[in-house]
Each structure stands twice: as structure tokens, then as C-alpha cells.
C-alpha positions as a Markdown table, in Angstrom:
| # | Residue | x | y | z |
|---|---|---|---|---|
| 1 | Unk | -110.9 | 25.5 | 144.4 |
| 2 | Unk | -107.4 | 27.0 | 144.2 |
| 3 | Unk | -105.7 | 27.2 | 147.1 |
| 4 | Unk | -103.7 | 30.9 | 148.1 |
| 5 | Unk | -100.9 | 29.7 | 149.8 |
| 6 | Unk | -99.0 | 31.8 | 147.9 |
| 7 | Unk | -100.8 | 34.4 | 149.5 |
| 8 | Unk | -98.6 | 34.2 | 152.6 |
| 9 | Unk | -95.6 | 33.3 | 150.7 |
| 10 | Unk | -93.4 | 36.2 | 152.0 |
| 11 | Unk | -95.7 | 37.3 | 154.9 |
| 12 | Unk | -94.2 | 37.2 | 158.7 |
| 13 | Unk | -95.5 | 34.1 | 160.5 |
| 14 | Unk | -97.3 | 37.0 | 162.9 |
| 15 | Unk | -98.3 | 40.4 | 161.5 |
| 16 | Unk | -97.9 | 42.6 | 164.1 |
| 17 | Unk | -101.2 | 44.8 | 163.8 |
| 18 | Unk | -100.0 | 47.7 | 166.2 |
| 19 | Unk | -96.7 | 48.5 | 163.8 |
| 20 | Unk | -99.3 | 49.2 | 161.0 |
| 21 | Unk | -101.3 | 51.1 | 163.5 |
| 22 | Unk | -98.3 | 53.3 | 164.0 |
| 23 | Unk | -98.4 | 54.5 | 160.6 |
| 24 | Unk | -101.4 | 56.7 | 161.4 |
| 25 | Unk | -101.2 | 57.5 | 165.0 |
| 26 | Unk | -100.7 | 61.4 | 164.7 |
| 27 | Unk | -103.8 | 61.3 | 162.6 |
| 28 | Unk | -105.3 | 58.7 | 164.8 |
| 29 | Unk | -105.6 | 61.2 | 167.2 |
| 30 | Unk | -107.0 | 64.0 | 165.6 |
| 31 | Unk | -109.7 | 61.8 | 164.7 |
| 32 | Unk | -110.0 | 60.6 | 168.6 |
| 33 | Unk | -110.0 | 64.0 | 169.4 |
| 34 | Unk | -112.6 | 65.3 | 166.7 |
| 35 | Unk | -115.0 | 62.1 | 168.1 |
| 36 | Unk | -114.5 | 63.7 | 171.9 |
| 37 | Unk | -115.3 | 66.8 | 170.8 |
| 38 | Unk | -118.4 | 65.7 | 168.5 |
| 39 | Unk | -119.8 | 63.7 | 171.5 |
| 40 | Unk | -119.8 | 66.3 | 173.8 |
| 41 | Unk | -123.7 | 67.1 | 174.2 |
| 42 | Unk | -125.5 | 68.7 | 177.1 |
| 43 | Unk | -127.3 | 65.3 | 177.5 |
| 44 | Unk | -125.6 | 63.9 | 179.9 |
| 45 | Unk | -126.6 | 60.6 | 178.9 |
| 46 | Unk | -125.3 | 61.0 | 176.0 |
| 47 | Unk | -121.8 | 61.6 | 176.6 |
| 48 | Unk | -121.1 | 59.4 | 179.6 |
| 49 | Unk | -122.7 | 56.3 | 176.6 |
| 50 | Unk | -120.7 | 57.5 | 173.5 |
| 51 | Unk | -117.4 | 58.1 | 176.2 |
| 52 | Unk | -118.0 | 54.7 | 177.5 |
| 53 | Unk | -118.1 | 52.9 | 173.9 |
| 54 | Unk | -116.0 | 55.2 | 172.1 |
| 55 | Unk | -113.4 | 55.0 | 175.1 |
| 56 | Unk | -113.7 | 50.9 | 174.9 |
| 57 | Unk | -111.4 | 51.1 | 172.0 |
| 58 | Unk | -111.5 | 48.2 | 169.7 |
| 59 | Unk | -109.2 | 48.0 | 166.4 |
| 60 | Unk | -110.6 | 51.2 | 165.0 |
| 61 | Unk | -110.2 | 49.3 | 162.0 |
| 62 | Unk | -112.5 | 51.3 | 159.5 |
| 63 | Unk | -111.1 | 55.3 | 160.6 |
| 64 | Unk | -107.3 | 53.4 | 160.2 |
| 65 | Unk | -108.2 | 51.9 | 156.8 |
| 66 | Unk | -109.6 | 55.6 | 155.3 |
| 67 | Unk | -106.5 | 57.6 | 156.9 |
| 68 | Unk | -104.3 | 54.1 | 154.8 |
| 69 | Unk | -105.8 | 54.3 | 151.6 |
| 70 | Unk | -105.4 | 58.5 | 152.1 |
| 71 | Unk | -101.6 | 58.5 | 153.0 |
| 72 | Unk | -102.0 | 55.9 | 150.1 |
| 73 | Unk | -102.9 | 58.4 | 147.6 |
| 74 | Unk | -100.8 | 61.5 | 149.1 |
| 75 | Unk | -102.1 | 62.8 | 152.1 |
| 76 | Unk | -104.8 | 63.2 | 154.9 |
| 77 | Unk | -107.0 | 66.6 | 154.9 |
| 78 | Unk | -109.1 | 68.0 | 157.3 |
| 79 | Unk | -112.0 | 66.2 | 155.3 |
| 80 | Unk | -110.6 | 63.0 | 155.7 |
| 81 | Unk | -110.3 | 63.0 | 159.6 |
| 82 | Unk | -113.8 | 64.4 | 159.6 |
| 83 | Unk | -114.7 | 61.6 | 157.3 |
| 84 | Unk | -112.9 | 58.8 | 160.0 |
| 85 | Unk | -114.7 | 60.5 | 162.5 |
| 86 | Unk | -118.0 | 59.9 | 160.8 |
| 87 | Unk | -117.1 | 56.5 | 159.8 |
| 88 | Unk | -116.9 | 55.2 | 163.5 |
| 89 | Unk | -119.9 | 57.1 | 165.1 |
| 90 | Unk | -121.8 | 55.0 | 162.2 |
| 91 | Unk | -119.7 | 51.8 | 162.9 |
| 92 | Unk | -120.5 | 52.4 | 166.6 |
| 93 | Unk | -124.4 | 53.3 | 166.2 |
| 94 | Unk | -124.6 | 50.0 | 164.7 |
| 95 | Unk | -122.8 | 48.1 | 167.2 |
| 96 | Unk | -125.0 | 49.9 | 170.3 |
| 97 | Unk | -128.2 | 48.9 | 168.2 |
| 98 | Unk | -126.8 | 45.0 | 167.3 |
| 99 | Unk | -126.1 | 44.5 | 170.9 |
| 100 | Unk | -129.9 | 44.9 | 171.8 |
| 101 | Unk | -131.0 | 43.2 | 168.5 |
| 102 | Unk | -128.6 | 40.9 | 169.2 |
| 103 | Unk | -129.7 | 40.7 | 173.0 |
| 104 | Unk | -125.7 | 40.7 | 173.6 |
| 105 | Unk | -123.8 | 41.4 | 177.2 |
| 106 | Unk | -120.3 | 41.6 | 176.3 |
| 107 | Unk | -118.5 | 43.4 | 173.9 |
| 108 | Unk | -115.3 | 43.8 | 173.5 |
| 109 | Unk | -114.3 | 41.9 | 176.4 |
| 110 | Unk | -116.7 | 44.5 | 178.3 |
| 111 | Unk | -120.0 | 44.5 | 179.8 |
| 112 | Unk | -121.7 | 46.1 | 176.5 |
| 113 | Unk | -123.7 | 49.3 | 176.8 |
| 114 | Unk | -127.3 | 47.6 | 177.0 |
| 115 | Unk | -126.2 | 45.7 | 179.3 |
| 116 | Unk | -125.1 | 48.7 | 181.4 |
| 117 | Unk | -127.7 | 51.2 | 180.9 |
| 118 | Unk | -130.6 | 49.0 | 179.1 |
| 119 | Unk | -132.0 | 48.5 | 175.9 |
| 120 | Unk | -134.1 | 52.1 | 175.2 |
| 121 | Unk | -130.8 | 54.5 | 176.0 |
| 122 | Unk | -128.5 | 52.3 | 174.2 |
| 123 | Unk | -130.8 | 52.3 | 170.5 |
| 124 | Unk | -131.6 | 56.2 | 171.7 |
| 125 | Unk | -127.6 | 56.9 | 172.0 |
| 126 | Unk | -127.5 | 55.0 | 168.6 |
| 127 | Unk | -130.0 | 56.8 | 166.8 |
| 128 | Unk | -128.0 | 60.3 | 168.2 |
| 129 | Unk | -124.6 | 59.0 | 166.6 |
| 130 | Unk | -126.2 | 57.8 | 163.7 |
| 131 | Unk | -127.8 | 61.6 | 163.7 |
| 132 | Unk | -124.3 | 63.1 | 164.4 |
| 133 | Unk | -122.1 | 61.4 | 162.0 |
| 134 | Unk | -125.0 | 63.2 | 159.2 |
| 135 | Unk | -124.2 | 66.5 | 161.0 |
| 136 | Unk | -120.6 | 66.1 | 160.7 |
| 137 | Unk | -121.0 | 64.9 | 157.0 |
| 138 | Unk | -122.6 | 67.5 | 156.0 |
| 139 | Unk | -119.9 | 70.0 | 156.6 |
| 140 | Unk | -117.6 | 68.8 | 154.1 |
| 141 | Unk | -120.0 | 70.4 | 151.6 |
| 142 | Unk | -119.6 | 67.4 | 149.4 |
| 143 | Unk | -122.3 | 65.5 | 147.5 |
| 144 | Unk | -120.8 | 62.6 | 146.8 |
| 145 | Unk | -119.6 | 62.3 | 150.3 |
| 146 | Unk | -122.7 | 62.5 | 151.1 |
| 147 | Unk | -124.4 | 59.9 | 148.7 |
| 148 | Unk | -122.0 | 57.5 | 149.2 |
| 149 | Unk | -122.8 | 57.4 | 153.2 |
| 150 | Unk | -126.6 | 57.5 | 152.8 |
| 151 | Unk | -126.4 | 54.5 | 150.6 |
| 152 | Unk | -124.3 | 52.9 | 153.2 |
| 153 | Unk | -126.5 | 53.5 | 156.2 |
| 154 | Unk | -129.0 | 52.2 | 154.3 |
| 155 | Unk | -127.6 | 49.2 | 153.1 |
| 156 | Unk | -126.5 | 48.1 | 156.7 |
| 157 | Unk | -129.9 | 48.1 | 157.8 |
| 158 | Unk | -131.4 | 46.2 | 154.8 |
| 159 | Unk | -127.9 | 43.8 | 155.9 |
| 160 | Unk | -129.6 | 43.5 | 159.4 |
| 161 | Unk | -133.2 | 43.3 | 158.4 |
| 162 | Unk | -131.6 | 40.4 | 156.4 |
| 163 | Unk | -129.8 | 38.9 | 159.0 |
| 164 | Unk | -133.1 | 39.0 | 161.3 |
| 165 | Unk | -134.9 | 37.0 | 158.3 |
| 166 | Unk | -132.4 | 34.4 | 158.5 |
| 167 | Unk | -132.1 | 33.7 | 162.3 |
| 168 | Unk | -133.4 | 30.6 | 163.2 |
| 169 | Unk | -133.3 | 29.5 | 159.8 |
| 170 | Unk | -131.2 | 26.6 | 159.1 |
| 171 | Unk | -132.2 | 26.9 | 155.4 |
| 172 | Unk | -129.8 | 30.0 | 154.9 |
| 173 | Unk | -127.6 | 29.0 | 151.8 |
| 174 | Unk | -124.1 | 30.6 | 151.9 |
| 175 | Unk | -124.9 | 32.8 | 148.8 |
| 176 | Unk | -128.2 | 34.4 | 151.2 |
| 177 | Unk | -125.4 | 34.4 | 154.3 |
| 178 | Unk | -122.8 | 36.2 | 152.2 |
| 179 | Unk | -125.1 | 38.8 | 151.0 |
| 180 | Unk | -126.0 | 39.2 | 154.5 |
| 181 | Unk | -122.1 | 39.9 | 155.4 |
| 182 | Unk | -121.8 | 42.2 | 152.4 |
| 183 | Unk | -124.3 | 44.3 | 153.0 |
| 184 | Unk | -124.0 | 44.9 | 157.0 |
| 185 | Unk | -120.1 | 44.3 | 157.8 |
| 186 | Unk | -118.7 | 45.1 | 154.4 |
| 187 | Unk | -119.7 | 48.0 | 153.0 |
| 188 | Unk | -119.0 | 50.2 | 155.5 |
| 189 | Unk | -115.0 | 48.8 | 154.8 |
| 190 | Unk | -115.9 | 49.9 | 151.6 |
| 191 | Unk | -117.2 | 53.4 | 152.2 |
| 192 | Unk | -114.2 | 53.9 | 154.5 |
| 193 | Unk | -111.4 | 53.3 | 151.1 |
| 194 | Unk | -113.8 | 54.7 | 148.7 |
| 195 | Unk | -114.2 | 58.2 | 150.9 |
| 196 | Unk | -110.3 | 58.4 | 151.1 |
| 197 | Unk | -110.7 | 58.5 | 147.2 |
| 198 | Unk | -113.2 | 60.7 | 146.4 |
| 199 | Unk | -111.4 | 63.3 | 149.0 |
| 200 | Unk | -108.4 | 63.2 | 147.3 |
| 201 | Unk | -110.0 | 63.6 | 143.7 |
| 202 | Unk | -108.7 | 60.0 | 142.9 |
| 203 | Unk | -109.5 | 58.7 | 139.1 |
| 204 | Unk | -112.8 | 57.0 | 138.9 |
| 205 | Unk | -110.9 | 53.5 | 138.2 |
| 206 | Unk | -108.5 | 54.1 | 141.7 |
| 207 | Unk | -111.9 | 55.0 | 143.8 |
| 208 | Unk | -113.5 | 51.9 | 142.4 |
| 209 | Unk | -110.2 | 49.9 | 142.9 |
| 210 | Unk | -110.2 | 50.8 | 146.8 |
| 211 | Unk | -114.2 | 50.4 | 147.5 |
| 212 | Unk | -113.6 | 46.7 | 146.1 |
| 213 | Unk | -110.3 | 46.3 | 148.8 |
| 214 | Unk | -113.0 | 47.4 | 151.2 |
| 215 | Unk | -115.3 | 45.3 | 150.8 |
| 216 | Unk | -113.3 | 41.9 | 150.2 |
| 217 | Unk | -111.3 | 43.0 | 153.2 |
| 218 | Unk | -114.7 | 43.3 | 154.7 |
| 219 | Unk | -116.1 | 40.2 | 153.8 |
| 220 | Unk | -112.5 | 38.4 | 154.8 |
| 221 | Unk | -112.8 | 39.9 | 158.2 |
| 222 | Unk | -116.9 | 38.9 | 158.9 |
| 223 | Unk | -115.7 | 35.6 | 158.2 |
| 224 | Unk | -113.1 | 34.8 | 160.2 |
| 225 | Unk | -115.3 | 36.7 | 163.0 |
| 226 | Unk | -117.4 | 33.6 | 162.8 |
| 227 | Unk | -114.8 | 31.1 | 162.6 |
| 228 | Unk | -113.2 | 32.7 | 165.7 |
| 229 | Unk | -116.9 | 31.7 | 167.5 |
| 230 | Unk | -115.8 | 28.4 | 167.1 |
| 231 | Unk | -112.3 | 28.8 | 167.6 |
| 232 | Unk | -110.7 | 31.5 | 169.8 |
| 233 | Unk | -111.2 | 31.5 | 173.8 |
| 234 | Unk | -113.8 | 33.9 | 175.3 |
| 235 | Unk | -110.7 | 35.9 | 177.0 |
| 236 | Unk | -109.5 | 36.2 | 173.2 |
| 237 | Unk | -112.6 | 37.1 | 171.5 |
| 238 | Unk | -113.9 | 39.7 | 174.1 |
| 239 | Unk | -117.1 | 38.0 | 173.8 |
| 240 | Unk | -119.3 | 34.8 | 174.5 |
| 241 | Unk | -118.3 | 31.7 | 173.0 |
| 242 | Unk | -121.7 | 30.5 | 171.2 |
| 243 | Unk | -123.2 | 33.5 | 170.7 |
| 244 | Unk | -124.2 | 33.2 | 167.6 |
| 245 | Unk | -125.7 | 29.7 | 168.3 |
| 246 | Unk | -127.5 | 31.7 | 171.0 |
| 247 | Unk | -128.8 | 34.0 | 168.6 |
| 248 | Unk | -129.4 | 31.2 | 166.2 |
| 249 | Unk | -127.4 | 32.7 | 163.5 |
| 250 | Unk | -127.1 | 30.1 | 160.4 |
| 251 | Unk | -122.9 | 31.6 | 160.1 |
| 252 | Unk | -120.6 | 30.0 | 157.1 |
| 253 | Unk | -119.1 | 27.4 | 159.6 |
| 254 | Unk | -122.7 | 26.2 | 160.4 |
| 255 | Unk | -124.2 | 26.3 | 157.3 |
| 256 | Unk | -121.1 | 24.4 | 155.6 |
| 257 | Unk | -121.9 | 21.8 | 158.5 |
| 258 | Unk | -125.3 | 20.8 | 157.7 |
| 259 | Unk | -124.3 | 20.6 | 154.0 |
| 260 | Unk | -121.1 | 18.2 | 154.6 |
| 261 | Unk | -122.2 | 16.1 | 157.9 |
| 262 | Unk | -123.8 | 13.7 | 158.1 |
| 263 | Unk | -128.4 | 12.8 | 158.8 |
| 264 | Unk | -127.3 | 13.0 | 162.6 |
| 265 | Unk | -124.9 | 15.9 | 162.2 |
| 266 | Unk | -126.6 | 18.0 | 160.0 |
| 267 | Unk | -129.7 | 17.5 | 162.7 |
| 268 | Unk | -127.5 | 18.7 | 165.7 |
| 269 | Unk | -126.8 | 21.8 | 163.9 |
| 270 | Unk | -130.2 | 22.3 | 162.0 |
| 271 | Unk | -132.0 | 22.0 | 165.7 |
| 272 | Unk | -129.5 | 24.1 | 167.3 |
| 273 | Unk | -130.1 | 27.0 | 165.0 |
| 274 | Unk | -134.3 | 26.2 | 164.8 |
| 275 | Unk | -133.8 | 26.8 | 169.0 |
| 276 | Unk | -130.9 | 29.4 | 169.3 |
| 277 | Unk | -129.7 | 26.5 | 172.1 |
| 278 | Unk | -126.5 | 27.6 | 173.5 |
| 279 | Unk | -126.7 | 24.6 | 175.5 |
| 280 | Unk | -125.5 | 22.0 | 172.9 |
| 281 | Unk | -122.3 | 24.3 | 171.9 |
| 282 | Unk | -120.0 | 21.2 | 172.4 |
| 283 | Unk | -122.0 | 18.8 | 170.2 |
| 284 | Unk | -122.4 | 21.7 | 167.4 |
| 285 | Unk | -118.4 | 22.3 | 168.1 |
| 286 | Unk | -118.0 | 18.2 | 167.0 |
| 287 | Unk | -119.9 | 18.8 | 163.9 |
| 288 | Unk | -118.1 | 21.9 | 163.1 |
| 289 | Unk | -114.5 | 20.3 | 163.5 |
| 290 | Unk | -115.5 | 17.1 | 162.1 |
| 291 | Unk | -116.9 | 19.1 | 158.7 |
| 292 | Unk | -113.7 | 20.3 | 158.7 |
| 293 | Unk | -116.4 | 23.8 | 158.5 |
| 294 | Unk | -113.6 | 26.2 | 160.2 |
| 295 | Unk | -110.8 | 25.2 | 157.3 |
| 296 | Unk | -113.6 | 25.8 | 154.5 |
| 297 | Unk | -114.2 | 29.3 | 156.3 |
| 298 | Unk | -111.0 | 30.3 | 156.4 |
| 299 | Unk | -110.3 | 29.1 | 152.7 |
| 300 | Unk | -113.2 | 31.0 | 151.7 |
| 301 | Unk | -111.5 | 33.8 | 153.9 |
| 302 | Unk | -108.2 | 34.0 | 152.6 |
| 303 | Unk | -110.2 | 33.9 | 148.7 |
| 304 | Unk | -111.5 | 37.2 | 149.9 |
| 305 | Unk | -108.7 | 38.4 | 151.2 |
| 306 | Unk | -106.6 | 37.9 | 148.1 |
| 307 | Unk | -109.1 | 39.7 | 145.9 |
| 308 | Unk | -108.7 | 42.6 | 148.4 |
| 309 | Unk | -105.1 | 42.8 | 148.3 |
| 310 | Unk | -105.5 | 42.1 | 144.1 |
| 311 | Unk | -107.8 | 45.3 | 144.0 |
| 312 | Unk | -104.7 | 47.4 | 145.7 |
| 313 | Unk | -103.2 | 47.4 | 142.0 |
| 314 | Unk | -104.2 | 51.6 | 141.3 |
| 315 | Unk | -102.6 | 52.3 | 144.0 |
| 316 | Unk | -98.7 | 53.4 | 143.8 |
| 317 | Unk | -96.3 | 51.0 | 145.6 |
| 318 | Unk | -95.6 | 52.8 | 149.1 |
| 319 | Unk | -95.8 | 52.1 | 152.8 |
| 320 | Unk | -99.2 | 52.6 | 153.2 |
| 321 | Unk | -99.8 | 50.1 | 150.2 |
| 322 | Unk | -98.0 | 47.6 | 151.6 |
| 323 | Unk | -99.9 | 48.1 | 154.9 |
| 324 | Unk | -103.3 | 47.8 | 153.2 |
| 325 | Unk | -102.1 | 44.5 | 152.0 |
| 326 | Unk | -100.7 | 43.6 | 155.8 |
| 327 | Unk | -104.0 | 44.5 | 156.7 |
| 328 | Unk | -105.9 | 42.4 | 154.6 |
| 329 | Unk | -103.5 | 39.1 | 155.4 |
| 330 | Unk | -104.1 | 40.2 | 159.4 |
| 331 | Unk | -107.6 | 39.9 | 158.7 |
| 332 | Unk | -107.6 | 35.7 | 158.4 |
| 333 | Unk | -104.5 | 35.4 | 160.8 |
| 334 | Unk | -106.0 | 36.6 | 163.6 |
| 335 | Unk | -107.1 | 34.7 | 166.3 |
| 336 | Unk | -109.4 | 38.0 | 168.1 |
């Protein structure tokens, strides 16, 4: 397979994800502001839950990348913000719902919301933002807006019905894992860069041209998530080492694992995923850097992420551009 070394070729050694950040921070905020105001319910539940996730931060990664590709193609509207707004009340429903799926305590470095308030409020809370973001879509009027998010939603849960299937199952090729990834993680990259479009009445071929940046960004980033399981520390990741293992998730690193080790390495892992066993982390760590799993990951990783920043082609050379394309190089280099 090629290697895309070239990929980095005139790339800082560190991308510094907070001065791309700064290119949307007036905007940023309007959209913070339209999520406070949107969360604000008479359930007091409710709003002390969304407050607590919303307030927890994270990269707001997928608001960022619409409000991008938008400057991208000459401006944010009102429609937009609402749109980033909607975009990460979905993002966070799913999260709030994963966590109990996922039967997760920390997130983001925090004690997750499950783990706070219980299982029922937090898939209750998520049902309510999942419900909101439809309100909120609604009021741009727009059809198309609103297909493209309903085919979305609906393509994240068949992603985590999916995912569910494969647990436990150390038969999960790469092709079933990837479709997994495309469908949960990805596509709602996708929807962010292809709503920025469609907003700004971009040409059929630029709309196209940003949903495929979305969703190779999106695919780059899920896989260097589980890379970093193996990888990063606990105080870097913002959440347990292993988890997956717990959870008996068959990721890319594992699955690459059983195909390249060894009877007695391949069994490690193929036992350790049957059991969800936490407990053997260090011998499924061995396997994994023995495999050399991690490097095929991030290859596979960097593939994506040079498709992503290939698709950026319709789009003007500007700024923003070249911030989508520092984006989708930050997306393998970093190590949380």
C-alpha cells in the first residue's frame, strides 16, 4: 500500500488545534449561546443534564467543521449556527445514550452523565436532545435540511445496532468494523460539511465534495480514537484505558491482531473480546505492539485522511480551506 508521507510534507511537526479554533470563535459562540438557550426547559432535570454535558466541552469538532466549510464557501447565516447547534445536541444525544449502551463512567476526563445521575435520566435527556435538535431543524423551513438529518439519525442507530452485533465477536472483519465506523462516527462529519453547502446554495458537485471530506475526516478520526486505547495515557484520553476490551469491541487494532499474530496471539485477543476481560489489557497490549496493529491503524488513518483533504478540491483556496486540511492532518496527529 502506498505510503502518504507526503501527506505531512509541509505540515508543522504539531498542529496547534486551538489556532484553527480561533478562526470561528465569534460564531462559536453564538452557537454556545443558541445551545444555552435551546436547553433551557422547565424540567429541571433537563437543564442541569444538557448544562452538565454541554458545559463539559470537548473539541466541538462537528459545529467547528460546519461554521469551516461555511466561511469556506462565503459566510455563516443565521441557518448555519442553528444548523451547528443542532449538529451537537445530536452528537451529544448519542454520546449520553453510548455511555449506558456502552456501560461507560468517564467521559471526557469526567465522571459521565450515567454515571452521575443513572442510566433512565441519561437515555430520557438523550431522547429530549435528540427531540430538540428536530424542533430546532425544523425552523429553517428547509427540506433538504431536513432529509439529510433524518437520514443521519437514522444511520447512527443502524451504526450502533451494528456495533452491538459485533461485540464479543472476534469474527468482525475490518470491512464489517469500517462500515460500523461509517455509519455511527462518520456521517454525522458528513452531515455537518454537507449542511454548510446546502445553506449556502453550493453546486451539487461542491456539497458532494465536502460530505466526502466529512466522512473521510470522520472515518480518520474513529480510527485513531481506537489506536489512542492502546496508546495515549488515561489523563490524555479523558477516559479508561481498555475500554473497549471491556466492552469487547473487535476495534481495527484488535482485529488487525488476530489476523497477523500468531495461534497463541491471535487466542489472547480472540478470548479477550469473546469475555470483554479488561483484566488481560497488558497481554492484549503485547499482541497489539508486536502486530505492529497501532502503525497499520494509523496508516489506514492517514489513507483516510488524505482522501479527506483530496475531496477539499471545490472549494476556493482560503483560510478556512487550509484549516479544513489542518484539521484533517490533526485528526491522526493527535495523541487525545
Amino acid at each position: 500500500m502506498a505510503s502518504h508521507s507526503h501527506l505531512f510534507a509541509n505540515t508543522p511537526a504539531t498542529i496547534d488545534f486551538n489556532s484553527i479554533k480561533t478562526l470561528t470563535t465569534a460564531e462559536a459562540k453564538a452557537v454556545d449561546q443558541l445551545i444555552i438557550n435551546e436547553l433551557s426547559s422547565d424540567v429541571i432535570l433537563i437543564n442541569q443534564m444538557g448544562h452538565y454535558i454541554v458545559g463539559n466541552g470537548g473539541k466541538r469538532l462537528r459545529p467547528m467543521l460546519l461554521l469551516l466549510a461555511a466561511k469556506a464557501l462565503g459566510g455563516v447565516s443565521d441557518s448555519h449556527l442553528l444548523m451547528a447547534a443542532v449538529i451537537e445536541f445530536i452528537h451529544t444525544a448519542t454520546l449520553l445514550h453510548d455511555d449506558v449502551v456502552d456501560d461507560s463512567d468517564l467521559r471526557r476526563g469526567k465522571e459521565s452523565a450515567n454515571a452521575v445521575w443513572g442510566n433512565a435520566a441519561s437515555i430520557l435527556v438523550g431522547d429530549y436532545l435528540y427531540s430538540s435538535a428536530f424542533e430546532m431543524m425544523v425552523r429553517t423551513g428547509n427540506m433538504r435540511v431536513m432529509e439529510i438529518l433524518s437520514k443521519t439519525t437514522t444511520a447512527i442507530a443502524e451504526g450502533e445496532v451494528l456495533q452491538l452485533l459485533n461485540c464479543n465477536n472476534p469474527e468482525t472483519t475490518e470491512e464489517k468494523y469500517l462500515e460500523v465506523i461509517a455509519r455511527k462516527t462518520a456521517i454525522l462529519f458528513s452531515a455537518a460539511t454537507r449542511l454548510a453547502a446546502v445553506i449556502a446554495g453550493a453546486s451539487t458537485e461542491t456539497e458532494e465534495g465536502l460530505a466526502q471530506y466529512g466522512q473521510h475526516l470522520g472515518i480518520a478520526f474513529q480510527l485513531i480514537d481506537d489506536a489512542l486505547d492502546y496508546k495515549a495515557s488515561k489523563e490524555e484520553l479523558g477516559k479508561n484505558l481498555g475500554d473497549d476490551l471491556a466492552e469487547g469491541k473487535p476495534t481495527l487494532p484488535l482485529i488487525y491482531a488476530i489476523q497477523n499474530g500468531n495461534e497463541s496471539e491471535a487466542k489472547i485477543i480472540i478470548d479477550a473480546i469473546k469475555n470483554g476481560d479488561r483484566n488481560v489489557f497488558n497481554e492484549v497490549y503485547a499482541v497489539v505492539q508486536n502486530t505492529k496493529a497501532i502503525a497499520y491503524t494509523e496508516q489506514r488513518a492517514n489513507e483516510e485522511a488524505q482522501k479527506a483533504i483530496d475531496a477539499l478540491n471545490v472549494l476556493p483556496d482560503s483560510e478556512y480551506k487550509e484549516a479544513l486540511t489542518l484539521l484533517a492532518k490533526f485528526s491522526v496527529q493527535r495523541n487525545y
